[in-house]
N, CA, C and O atoms as a GROMACS GRO file, in nm:
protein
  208
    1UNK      N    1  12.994   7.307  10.538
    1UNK     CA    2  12.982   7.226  10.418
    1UNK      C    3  13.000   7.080  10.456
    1UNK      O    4  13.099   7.050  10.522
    2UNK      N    5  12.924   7.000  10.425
    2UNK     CA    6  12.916   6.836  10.430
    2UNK      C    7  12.853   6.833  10.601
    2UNK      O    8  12.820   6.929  10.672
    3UNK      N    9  12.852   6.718  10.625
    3UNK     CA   10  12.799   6.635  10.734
    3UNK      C   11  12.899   6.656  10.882
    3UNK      O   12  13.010   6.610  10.909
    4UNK      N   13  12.821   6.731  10.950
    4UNK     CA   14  12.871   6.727  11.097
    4UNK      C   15  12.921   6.591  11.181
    4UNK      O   16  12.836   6.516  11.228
    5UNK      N   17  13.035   6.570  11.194
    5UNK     CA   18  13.107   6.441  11.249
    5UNK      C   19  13.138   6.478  11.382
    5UNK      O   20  13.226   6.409  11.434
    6UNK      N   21  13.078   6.590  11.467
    6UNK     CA   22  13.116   6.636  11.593
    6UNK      C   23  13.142   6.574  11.686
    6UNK      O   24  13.232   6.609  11.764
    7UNK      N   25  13.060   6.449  11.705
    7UNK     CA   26  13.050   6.347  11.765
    7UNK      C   27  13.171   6.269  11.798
    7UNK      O   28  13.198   6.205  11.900
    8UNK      N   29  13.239   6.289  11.691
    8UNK     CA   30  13.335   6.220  11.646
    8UNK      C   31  13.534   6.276  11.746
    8UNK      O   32  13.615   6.228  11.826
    9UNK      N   33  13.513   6.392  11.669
    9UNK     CA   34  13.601   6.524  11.645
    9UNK      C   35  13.558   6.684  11.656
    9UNK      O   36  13.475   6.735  11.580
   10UNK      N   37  13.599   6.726  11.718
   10UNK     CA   38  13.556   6.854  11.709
   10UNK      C   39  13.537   6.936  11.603
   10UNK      O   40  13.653   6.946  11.565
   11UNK      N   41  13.490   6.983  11.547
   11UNK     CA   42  13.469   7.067  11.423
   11UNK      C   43  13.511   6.951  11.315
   11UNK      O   44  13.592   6.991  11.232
   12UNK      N   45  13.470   6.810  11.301
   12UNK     CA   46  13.534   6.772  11.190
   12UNK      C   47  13.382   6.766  11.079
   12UNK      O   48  13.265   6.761  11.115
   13UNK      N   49  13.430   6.769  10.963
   13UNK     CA   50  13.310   6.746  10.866
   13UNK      C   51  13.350   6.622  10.783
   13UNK      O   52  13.452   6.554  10.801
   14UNK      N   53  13.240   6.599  10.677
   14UNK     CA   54  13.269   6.489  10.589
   14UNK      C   55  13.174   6.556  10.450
   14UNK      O   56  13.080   6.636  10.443
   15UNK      N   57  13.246   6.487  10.359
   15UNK     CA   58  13.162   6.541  10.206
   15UNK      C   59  13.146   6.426  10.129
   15UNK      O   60  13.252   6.413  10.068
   16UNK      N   61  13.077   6.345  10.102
   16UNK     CA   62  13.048   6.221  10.029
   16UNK      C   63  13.106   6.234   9.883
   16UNK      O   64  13.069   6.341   9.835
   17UNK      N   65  13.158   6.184   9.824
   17UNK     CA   66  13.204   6.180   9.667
   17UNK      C   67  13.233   6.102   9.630
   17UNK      O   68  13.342   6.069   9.677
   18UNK      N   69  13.182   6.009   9.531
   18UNK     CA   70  13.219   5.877   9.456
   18UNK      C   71  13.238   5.746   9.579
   18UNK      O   72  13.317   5.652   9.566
   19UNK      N   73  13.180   5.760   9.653
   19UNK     CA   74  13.196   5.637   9.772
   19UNK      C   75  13.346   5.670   9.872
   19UNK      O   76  13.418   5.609   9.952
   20UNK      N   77  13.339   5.786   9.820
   20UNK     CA   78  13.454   5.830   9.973
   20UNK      C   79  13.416   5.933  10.106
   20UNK      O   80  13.298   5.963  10.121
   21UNK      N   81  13.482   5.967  10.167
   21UNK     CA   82  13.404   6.066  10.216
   21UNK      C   83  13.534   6.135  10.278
   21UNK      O   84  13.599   6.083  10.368
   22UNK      N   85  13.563   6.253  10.223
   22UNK     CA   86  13.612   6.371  10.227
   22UNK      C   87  13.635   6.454  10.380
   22UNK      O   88  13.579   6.556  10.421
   23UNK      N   89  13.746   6.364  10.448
   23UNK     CA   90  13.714   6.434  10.638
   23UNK      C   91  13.793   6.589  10.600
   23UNK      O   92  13.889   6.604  10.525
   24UNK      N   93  13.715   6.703  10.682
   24UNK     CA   94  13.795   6.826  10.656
   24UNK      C   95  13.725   6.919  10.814
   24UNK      O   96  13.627   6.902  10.887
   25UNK      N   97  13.850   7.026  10.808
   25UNK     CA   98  13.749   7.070  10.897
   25UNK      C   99  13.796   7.248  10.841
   25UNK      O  100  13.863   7.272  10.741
   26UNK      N  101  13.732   7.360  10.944
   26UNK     CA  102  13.759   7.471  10.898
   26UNK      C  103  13.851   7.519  10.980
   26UNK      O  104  13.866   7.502  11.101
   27UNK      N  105  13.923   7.591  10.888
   27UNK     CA  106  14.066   7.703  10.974
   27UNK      C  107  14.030   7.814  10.948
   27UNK      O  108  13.925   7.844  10.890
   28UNK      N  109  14.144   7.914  11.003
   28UNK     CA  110  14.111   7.999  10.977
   28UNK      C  111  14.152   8.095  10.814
   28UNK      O  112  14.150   8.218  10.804
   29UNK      N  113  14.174   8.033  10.743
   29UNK     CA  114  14.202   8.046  10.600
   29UNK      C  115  14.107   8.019  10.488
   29UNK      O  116  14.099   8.075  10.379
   30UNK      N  117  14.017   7.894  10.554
   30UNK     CA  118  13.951   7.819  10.459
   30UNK      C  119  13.916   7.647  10.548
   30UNK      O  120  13.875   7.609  10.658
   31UNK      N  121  13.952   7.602  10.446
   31UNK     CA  122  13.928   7.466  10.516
   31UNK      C  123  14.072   7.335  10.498
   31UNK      O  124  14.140   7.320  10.397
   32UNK      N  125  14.085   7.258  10.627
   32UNK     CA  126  14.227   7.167  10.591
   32UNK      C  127  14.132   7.040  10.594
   32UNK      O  128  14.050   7.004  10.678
   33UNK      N  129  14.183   6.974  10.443
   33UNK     CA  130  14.106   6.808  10.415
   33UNK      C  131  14.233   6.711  10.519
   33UNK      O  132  14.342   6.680  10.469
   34UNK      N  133  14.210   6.687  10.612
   34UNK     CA  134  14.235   6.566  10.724
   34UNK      C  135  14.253   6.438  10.659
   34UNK      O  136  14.365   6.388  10.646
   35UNK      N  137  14.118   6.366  10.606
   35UNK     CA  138  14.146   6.219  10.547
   35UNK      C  139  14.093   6.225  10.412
   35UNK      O  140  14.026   6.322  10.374
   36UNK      N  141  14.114   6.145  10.351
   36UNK     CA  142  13.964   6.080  10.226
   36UNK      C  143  13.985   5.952  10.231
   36UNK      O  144  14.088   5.895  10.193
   37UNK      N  145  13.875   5.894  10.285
   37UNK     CA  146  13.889   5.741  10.345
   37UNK      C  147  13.749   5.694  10.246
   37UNK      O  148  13.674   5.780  10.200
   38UNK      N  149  13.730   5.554  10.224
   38UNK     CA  150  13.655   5.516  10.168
   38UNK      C  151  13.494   5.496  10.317
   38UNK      O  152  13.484   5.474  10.437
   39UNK      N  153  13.392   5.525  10.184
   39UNK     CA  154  13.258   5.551  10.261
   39UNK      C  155  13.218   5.430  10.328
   39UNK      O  156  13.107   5.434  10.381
   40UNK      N  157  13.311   5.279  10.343
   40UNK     CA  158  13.257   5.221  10.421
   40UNK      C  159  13.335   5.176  10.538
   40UNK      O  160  13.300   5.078  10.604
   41UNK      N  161  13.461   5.256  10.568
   41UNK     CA  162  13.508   5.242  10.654
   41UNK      C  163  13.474   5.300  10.810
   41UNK      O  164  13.422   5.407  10.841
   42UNK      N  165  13.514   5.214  10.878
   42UNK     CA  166  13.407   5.311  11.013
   42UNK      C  167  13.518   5.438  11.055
   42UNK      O  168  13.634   5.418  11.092
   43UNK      N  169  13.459   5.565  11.042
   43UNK     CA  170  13.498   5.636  11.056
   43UNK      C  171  13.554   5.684  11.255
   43UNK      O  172  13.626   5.756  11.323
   44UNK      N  173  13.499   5.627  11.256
   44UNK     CA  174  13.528   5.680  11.435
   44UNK      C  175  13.646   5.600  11.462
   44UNK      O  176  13.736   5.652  11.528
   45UNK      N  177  13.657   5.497  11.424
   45UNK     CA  178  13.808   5.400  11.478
   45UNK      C  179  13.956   5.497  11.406
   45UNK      O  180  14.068   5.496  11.455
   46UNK      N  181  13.924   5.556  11.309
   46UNK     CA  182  14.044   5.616  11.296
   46UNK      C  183  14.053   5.762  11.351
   46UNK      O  184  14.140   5.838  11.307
   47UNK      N  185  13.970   5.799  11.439
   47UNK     CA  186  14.000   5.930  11.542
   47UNK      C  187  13.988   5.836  11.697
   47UNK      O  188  13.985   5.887  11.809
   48UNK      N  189  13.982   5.723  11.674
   48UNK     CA  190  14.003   5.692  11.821
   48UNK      C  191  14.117   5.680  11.882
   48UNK      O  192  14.208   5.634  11.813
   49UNK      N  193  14.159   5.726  12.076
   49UNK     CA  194  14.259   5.731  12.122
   49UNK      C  195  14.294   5.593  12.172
   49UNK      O  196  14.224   5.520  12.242
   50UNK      N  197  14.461   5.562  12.106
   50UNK     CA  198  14.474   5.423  12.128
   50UNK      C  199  14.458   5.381  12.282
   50UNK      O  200  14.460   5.466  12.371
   51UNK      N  201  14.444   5.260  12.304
   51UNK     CA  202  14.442   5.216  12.471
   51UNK      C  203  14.559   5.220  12.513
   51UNK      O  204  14.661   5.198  12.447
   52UNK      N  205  14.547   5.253  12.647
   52UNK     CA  206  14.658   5.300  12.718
   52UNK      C  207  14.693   5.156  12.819
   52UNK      O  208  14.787   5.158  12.898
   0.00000   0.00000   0.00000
């Protein structure tokens, strides 16, 4: 369900709603919602690993 962010995160997804976008991914239960960040934030800087 929603937009493959694999690229990103492993198994992470996204679901667009009202200008947000819904980060979730699947377990084994169902699904765990991760973020809901607004749709124009760049999404990759907040799964990025800080510099070492």
């Amino acid at each position: 369900m929603g937009r493959s962010y694999e690229n990103i995160k492993v198994n992470l997804r996204g679901l667009p709603l009202d200008g947000y976008i819904i980060l979730s991914r699947v377990i084994d239960n169902g699904i765990q919602i991760l973020r809901v960040v607004s749709g124009y934030r760049n999404i990759e800087s907040l799964f990025a690993e800080p510099d070492e």
